[in-house]
Backbone as a ProteinNet text record, in pm:
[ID]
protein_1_A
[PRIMARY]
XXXXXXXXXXXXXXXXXXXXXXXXXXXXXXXXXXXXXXXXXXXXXXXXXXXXXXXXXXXXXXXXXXXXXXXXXXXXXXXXXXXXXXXXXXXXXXXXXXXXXXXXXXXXXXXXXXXXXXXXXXXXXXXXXXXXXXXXXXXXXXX
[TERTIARY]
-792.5	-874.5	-1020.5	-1093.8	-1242.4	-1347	-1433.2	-1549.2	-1636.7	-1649.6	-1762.2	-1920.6	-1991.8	-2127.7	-2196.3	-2244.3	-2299.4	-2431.7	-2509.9	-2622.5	-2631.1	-2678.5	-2669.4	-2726.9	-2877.1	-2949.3	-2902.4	-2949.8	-2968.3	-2835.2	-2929.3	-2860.3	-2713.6	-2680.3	-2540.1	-2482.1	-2514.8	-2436.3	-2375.7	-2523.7	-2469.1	-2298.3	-2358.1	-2249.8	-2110.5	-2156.8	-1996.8	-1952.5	-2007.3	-1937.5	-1881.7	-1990.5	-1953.7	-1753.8	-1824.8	-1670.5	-1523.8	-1564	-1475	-1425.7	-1491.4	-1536.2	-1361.3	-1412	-1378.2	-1211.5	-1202.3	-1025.7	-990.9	-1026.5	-943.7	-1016.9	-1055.8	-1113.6	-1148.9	-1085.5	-1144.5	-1236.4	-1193.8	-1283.5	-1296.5	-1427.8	-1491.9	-1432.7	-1392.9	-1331.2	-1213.9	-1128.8	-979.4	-1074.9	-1151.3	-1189.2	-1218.1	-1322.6	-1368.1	-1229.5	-1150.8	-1050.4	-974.1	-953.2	-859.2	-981.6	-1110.4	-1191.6	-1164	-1187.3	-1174	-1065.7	-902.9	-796.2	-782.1	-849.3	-858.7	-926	-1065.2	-1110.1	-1070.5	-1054.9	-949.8	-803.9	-753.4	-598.3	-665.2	-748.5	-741.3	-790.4	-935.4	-974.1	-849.7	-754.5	-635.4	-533	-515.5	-485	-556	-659.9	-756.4	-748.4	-720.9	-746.6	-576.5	-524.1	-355.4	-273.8	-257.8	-135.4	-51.5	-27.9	173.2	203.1	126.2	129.5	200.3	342.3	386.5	318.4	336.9	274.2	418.1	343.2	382.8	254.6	300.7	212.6	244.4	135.9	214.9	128.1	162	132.1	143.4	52.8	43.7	-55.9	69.8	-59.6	44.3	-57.7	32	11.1	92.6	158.3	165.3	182.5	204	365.3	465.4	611.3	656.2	551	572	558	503.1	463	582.1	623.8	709.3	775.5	917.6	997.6	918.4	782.4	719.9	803.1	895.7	983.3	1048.2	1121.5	1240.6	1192.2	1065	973.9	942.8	932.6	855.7	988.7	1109.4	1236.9	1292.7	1245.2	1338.4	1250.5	1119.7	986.6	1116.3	1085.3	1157.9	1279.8	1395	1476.2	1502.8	1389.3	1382.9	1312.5	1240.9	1195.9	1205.5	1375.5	1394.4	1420.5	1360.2	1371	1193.9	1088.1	999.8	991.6	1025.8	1027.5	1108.1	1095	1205	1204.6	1161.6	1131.1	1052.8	1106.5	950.7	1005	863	893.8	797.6	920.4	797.5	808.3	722.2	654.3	596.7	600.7	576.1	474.5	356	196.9	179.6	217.8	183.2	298.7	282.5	342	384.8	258.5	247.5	262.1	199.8	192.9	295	331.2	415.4	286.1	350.8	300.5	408	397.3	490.6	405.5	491.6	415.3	561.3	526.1	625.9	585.7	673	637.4	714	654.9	624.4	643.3	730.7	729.8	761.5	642	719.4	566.6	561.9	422.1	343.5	197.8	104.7	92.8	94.4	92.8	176.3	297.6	414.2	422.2	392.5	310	192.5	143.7	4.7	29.7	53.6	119.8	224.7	331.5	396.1	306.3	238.2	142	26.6	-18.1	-124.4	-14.5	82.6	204.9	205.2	262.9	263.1	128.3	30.2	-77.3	-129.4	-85.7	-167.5	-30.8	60.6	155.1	76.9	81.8	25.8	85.9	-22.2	15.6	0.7	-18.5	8.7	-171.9	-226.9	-367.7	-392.1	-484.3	-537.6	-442.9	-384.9	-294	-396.8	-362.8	-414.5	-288.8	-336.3	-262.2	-304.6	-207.6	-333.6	-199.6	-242	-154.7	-209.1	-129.7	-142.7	-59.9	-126	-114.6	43.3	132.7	249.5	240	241.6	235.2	326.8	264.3	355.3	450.8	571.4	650.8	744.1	871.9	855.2	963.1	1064.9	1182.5	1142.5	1058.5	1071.4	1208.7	1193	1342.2	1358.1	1285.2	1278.1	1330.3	1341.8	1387.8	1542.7	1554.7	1691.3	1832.5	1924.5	2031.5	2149
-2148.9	-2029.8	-2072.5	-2019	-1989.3	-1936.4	-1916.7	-1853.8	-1861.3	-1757	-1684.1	-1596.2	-1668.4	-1566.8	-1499.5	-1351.6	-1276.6	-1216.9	-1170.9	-1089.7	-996.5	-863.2	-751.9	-657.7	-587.7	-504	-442.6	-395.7	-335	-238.2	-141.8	-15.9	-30.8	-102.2	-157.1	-182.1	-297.6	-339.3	-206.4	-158.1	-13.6	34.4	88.5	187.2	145.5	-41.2	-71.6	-88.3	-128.1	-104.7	26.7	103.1	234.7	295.4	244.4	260.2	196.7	45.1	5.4	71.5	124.8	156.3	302.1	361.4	505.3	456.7	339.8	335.3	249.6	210.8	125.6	-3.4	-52.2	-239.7	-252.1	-411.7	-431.2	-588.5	-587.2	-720	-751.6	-736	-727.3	-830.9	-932.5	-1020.1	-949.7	-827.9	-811.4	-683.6	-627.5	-489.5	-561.6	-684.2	-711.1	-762.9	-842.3	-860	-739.9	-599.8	-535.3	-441.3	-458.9	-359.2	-500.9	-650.4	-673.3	-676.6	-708.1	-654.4	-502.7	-420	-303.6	-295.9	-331.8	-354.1	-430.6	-577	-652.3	-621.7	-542.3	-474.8	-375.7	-317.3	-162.4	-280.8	-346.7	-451.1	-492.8	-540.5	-586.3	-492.9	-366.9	-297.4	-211.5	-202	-168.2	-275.6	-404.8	-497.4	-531.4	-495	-532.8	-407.5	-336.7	-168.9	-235.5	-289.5	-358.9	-431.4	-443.6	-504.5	-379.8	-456.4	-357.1	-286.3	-191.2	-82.1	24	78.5	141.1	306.7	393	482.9	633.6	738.5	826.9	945.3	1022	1142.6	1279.9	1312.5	1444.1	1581.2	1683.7	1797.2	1936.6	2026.6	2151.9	2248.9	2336.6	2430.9	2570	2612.5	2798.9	2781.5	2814.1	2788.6	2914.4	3049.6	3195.8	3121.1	3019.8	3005.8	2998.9	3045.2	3054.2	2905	2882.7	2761.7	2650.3	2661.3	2527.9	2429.2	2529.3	2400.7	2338	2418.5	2360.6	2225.8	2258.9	2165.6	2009.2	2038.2	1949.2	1823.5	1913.1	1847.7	1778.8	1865.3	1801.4	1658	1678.2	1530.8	1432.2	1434.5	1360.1	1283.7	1349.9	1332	1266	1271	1231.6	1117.7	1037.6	967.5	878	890.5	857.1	680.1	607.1	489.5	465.7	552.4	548.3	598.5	793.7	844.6	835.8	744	694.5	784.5	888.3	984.2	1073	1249.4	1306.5	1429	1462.1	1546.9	1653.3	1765.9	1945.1	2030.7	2048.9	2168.1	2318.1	2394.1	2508.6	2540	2581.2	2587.6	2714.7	2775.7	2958	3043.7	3168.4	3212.8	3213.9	3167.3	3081.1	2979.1	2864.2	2748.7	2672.5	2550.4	2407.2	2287.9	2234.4	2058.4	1992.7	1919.3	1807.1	1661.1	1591.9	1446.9	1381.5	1286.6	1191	1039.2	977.5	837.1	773.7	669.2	609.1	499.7	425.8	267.8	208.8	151.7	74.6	9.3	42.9	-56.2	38.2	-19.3	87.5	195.6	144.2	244.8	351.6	315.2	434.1	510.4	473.8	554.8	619	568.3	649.2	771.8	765.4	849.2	946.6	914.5	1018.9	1100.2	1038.6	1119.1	1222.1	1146.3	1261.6	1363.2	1340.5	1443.5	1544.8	1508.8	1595.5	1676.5	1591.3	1702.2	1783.9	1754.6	1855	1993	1973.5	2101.3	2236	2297.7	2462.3	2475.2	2534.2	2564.5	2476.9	2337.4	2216.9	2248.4	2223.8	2193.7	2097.7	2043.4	1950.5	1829.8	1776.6	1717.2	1566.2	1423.6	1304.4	1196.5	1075.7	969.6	824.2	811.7	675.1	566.4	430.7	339	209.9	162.6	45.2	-107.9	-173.9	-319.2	-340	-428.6	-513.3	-625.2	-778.7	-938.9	-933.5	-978.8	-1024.4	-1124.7	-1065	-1168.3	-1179	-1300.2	-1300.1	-1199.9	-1130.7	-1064	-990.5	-825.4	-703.4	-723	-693.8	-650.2	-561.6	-429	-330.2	-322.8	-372.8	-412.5	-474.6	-593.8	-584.1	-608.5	-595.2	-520.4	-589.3
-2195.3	-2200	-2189.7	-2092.4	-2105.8	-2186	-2247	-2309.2	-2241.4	-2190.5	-2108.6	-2233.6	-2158.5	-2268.9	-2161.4	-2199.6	-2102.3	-2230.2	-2121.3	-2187.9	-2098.5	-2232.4	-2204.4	-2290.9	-2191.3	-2291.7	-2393.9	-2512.3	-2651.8	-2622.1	-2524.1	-2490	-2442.6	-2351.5	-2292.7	-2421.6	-2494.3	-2593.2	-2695.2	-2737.2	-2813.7	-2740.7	-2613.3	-2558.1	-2501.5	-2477.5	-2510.4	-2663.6	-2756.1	-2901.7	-2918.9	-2895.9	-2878.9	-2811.2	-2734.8	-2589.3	-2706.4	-2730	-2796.3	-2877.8	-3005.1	-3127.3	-3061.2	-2979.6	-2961.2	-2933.3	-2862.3	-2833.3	-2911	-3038.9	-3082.5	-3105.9	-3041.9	-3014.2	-3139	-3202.4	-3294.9	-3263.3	-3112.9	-3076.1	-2902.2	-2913.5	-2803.7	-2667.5	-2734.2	-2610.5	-2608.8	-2620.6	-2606.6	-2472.1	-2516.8	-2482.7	-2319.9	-2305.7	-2215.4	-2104.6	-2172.2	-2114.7	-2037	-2098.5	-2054.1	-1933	-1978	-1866.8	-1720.8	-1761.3	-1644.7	-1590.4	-1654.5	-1580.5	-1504.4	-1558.7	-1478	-1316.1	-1340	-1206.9	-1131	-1144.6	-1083.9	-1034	-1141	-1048.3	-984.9	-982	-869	-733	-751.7	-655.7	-545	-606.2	-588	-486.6	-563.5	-481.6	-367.6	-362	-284.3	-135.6	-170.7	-76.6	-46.7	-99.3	-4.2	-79.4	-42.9	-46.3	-48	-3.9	-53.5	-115.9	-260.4	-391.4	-451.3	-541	-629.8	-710.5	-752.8	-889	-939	-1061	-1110	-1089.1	-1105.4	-1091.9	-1188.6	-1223.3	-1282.1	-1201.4	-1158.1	-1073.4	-1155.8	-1208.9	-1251.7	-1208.6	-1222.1	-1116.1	-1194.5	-1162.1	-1203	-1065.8	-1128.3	-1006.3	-1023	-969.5	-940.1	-943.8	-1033.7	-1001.9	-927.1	-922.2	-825.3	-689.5	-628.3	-473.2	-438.5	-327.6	-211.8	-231.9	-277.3	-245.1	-317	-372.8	-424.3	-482.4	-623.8	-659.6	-595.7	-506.1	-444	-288.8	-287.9	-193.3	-267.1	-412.9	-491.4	-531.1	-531.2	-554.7	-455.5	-349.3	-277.3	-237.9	-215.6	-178.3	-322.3	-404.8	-495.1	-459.4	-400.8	-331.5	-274.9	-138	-12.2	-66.5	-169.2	-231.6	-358.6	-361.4	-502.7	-484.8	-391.1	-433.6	-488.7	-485.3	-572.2	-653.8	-681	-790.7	-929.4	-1051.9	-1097.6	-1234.5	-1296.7	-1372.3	-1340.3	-1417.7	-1396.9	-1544.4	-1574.4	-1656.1	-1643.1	-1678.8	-1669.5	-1744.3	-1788.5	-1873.3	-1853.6	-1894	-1861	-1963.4	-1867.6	-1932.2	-1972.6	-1906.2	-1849.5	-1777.5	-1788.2	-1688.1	-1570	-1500.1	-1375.1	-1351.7	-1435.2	-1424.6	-1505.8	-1438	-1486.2	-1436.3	-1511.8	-1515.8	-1513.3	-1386.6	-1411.5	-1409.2	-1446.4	-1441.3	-1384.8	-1309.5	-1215.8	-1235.5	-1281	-1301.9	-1168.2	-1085.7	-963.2	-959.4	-859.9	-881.6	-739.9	-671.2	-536.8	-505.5	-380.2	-312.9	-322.1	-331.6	-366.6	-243.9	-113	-12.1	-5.9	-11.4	-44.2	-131.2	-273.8	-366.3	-292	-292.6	-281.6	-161.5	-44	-0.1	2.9	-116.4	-164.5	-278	-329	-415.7	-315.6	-255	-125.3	-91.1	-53.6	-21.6	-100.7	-209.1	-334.7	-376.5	-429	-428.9	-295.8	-203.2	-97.4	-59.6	-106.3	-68.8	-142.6	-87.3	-95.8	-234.9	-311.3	-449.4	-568.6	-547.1	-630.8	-638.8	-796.7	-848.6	-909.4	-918.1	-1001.8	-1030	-890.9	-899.2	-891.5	-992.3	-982.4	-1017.9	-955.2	-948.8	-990.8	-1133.7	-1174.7	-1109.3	-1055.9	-1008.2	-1111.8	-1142.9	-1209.8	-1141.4	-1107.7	-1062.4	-1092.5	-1100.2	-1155.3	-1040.5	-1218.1	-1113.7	-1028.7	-912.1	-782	-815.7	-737.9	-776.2	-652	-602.4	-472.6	-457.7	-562.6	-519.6	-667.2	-611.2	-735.4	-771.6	-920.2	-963.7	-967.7	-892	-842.3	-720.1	-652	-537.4	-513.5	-588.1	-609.4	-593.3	-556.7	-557.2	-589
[MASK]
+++++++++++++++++++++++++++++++++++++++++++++++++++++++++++++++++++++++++++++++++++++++++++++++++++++++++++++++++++++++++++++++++++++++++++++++

């Protein structure tokens, strides 16, 4: 392991203790660690899409639109070697939330997710993807 020393105005320091302070951290090298695994895995996926991930896709819906569910099920379907859970809730009268948990290469994710949020009716639909170490045979993959 390394020890890295950085400097960093008054104010910074405040508002990362701060930051920490708010999720938990009870020590600044764990906090720094997990902000730089973050940028580094998106980095990561940003620069090669066909790095495995995991992903979770959540958006809500109008369940009155014309066939929406039966559109939203069937994308699932037609997709179930990525979609590997999903769960839904009913917000409103109108509205459900579902959330879909996601697992393959980031491109295929990510494009079944653009899919999903852009069908007529789907709102405030977002997609967080999270990195998983490369390895040479997913055990996602398989068989």
């Amino acid at each position: 392991m390394q020890r890295l020393t950085i400097s960093l105005s008054d104010e910074l320091a405040e508002d990362f203790d701060a930051w920490m302070r708010q999720r938990g951290y009870t020590s600044r090298s764990e906090a720094m660690r997990d902000m730089l695994r973050r940028e580094l895995g998106e980095r990561d996926l940003q620069q090669d899409d066909n790095q495995p991930c995991v992903a979770v896709l959540s958006y809500v819906f109008d369940h009155h639109e014309r066939q929406l569910s039966s559109r939203l099920t069937s994308l699932q379907h037609d997709h179930h070697d990525l979609a590997v859970a999903t769960m839904h809730a009913h917000i409103s009268h109108e509205d459900c939330v579902e959330t879909v948990l996601l697992r393959g290469r980031a491109a295929e994710v990510s494009a079944f997710a653009n899919t999903v949020i852009a069908e007529t009716g789907v709102r405030h639909g977002q997609v967080q993807l999270i990195p998983l170490a490369a390895s040479p045979t997913p055990t996602w993959r398989r068989v």
